[in-house]
N, C-alpha and C positions, 0 to 999 in steps of 0.2 A: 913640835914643828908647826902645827895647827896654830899657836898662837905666834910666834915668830912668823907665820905667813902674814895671818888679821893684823899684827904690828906694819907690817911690813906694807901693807896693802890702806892703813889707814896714814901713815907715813906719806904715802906719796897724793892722798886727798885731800891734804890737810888744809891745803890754801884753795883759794877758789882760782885766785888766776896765777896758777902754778903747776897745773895736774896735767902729770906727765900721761895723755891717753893710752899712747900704744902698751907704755909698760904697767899701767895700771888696768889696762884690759886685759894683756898677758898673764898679770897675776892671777885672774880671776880664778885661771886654770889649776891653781897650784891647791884648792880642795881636790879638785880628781887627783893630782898625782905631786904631792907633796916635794917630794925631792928633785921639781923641773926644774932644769936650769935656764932659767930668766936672761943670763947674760947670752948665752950661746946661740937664745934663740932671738936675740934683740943684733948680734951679730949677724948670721944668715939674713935679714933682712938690712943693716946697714951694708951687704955685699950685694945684695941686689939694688940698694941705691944706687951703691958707686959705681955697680955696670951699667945703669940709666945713666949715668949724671956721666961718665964718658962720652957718649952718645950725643950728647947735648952743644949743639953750638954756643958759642957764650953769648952771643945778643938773641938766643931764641925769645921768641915771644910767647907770653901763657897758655895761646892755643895752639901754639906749636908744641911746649912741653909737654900741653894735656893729651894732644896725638899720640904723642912717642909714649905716654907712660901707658894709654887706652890700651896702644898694640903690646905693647912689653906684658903690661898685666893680665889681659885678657887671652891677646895671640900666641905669645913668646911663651909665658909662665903657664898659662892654660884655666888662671882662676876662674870660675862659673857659681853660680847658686847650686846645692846640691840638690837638683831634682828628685833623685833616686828616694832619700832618704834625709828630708825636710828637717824632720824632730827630731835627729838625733843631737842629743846633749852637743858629740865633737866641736857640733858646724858651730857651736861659739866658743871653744877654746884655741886661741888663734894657732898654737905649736902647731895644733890639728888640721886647721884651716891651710896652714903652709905648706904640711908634709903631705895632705891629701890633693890641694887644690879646689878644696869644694868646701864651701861654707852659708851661712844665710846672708842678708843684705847686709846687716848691721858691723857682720864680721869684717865682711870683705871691706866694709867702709872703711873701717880704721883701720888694717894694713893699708888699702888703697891709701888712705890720708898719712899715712906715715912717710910712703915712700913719693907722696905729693911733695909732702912736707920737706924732705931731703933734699929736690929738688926743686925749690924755691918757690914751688907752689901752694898757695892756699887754700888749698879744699875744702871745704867745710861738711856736717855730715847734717841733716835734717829730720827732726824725728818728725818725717809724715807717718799720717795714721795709717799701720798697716804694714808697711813697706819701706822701711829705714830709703834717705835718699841723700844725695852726696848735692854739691853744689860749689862751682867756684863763679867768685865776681869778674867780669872783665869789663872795658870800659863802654860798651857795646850793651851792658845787663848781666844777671845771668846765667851760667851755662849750668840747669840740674841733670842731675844724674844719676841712672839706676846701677846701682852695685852690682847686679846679679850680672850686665854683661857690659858695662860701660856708655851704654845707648842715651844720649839724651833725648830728656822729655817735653815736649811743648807745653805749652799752655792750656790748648783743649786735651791733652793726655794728660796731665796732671790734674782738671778740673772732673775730667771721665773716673781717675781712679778716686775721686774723693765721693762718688755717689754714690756709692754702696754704704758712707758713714751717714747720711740723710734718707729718713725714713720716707718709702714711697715717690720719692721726688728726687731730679736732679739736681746736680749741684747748685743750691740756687745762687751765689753770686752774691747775698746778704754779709755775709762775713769774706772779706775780701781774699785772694788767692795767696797774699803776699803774706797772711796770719800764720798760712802752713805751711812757708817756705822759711822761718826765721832759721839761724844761723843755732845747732844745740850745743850747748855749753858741756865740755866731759863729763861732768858730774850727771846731766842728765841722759849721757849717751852709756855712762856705767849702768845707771838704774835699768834701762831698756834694755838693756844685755841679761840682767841681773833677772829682772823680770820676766825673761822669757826662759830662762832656766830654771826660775821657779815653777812657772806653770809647768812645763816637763814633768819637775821632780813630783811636784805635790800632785800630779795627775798619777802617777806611776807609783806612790806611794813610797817614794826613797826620801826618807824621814831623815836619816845623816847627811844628804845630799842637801836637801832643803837646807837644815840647817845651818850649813855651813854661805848658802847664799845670803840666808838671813840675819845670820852675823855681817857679812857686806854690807846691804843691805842699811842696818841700821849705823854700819859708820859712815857709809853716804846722805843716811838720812835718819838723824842720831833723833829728831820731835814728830819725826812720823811713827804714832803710837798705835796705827795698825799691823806696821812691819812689825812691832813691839808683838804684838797679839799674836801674830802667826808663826814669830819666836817657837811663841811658849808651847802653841800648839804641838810645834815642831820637835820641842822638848818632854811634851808629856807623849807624843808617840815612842819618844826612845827612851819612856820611862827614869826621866830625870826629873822628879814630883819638884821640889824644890825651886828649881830651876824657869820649870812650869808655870809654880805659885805665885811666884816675883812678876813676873811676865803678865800674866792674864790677871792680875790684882792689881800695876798700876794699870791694867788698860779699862778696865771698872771703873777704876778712880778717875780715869779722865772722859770715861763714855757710859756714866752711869745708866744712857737712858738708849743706848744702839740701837740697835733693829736687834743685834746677836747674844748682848747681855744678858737673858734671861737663860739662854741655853749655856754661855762661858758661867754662869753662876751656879750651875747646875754640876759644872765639873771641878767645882773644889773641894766640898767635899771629899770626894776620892782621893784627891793631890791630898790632901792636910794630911787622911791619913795613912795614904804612906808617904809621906814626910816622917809622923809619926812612926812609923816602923821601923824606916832607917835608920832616924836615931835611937 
């Protein structure tokens, strides 16, 4: 089942402008609980389109739809950022995020952009640093937005939250504000998902859990040969030497000279032999 998900989950990134986000974020879920059903839950939320998109006047205009979908999503459904309990893995599995109403920014973005998207809205999501952000065009500029409660951001709110990435100093204004508003492509709004479920697991020491990100991981990004490395890592914690060896041998091969190398060079030995053992 584990590989029919990876199949199933590299299937739908295969293109670049083709990647279906919501159900390729949905799947993410399907290491924690293998037997989710994908359709059911991509259902429940085309049901909460269609009860938006009745609502809807036919000549509404894009800030009229982004009101109605603000209160629907935020007032009506009750979505919020999980204050309570920030780190938990859930708040990025969206079933999770649905049935509970509480998730992190990045979550809530892509239901929010799903059921934008339904309704002929363009939302787009932003990987600022920090604090995933939403954003739609209108002819006017335009309108960002924070996931946690729908609230949009100015311009001196968005240049306030980017100070704390510039050491000792305010945002200086050298790299222009429009750098960290670009528009993210799914592929790199998967890796941020991805990446923050790593840090969880590998902080917490859940080596199966890892792994199985890290399988993602590198079919969104098949030449980053550090996801390669933290693989293997991943693999020699659940005592899969083999597995390990391949892993951390080409990451040698392609980073003879790392900062890390001396120490991953230290741990083959041990991998060889048991390899050796096994067979």
């Amino acid at each position: 089942m584990v590989i029919q998900s990876l199949e199933y989950f590299a299937s739908l990134v295969q293109q670049d402008d083709s990647i279906p986000l919501f159900e390729a974020a949905l799947a993410i879920a399907q290491d924690a609980e293998p037997q989710l059903d994908l359709a059911a839950t991509q259902v429940e939320v085309d049901i909460l389109a269609a009860r938006l998109q009745r609502r809807l006047a036919p000549d509404a205009s894009s800030v009229q739809k982004l009101r109605l979908l603000n209160h629907f999503f935020y007032r009506e459904l009750g979505f919020a950022g999980n204050v309570n309990d920030y780190y938990d893995p859930d708040n990025s599995y969206l079933h999770k995020v649905i049935r509970t109403r509480r998730g992190i920014p990045i979550s809530l973005a892509v239901l929010y952009m799903e059921l934008a998207q339904q309704i002929g809205l363009n939302v787009r999501g932003i990987s600022f640093p920090g604090h995933f952000l939403m954003k739609l065009s209108v002819q006017s500029g335009d309108i960002v937005l924070d996931p946690f409660n729908g609230t949009s951001l100015s311009r001196e709110e968005l240049e306030e939250r980017l100070e704390p990435y510039f050491e000792h100093q305010s945002y200086p204004g050298a790299i222009p504000l429009s750098y960290y508003l670009h528009a993210a492509h799914p592929r790199e709004i998967l890796v941020r998902m991805l990446r923050n479920l790593k840090s969880l697991f590998f902080e917490h020491m859940h080596w199966q859990r890892l792994l199985g990100v890290q399988q993602r991981l590198l079919i969104l990004l098949p030449d980053e040969i550090t996801e390669r490395r933290d693989r293997g890592l991943a693999y020699a914690s659940l005592e899969c030497p083999q597995a390990a060896l391949d892993d951390l041998e080409a990451y040698l091969a392609e980073r003879p000279y790392a900062p890390d190398a001396e120490t991953l060079r230290g741990k083959l030995p041990k991998l060889r032999e048991a390899c050796r053992r096994l067979n």
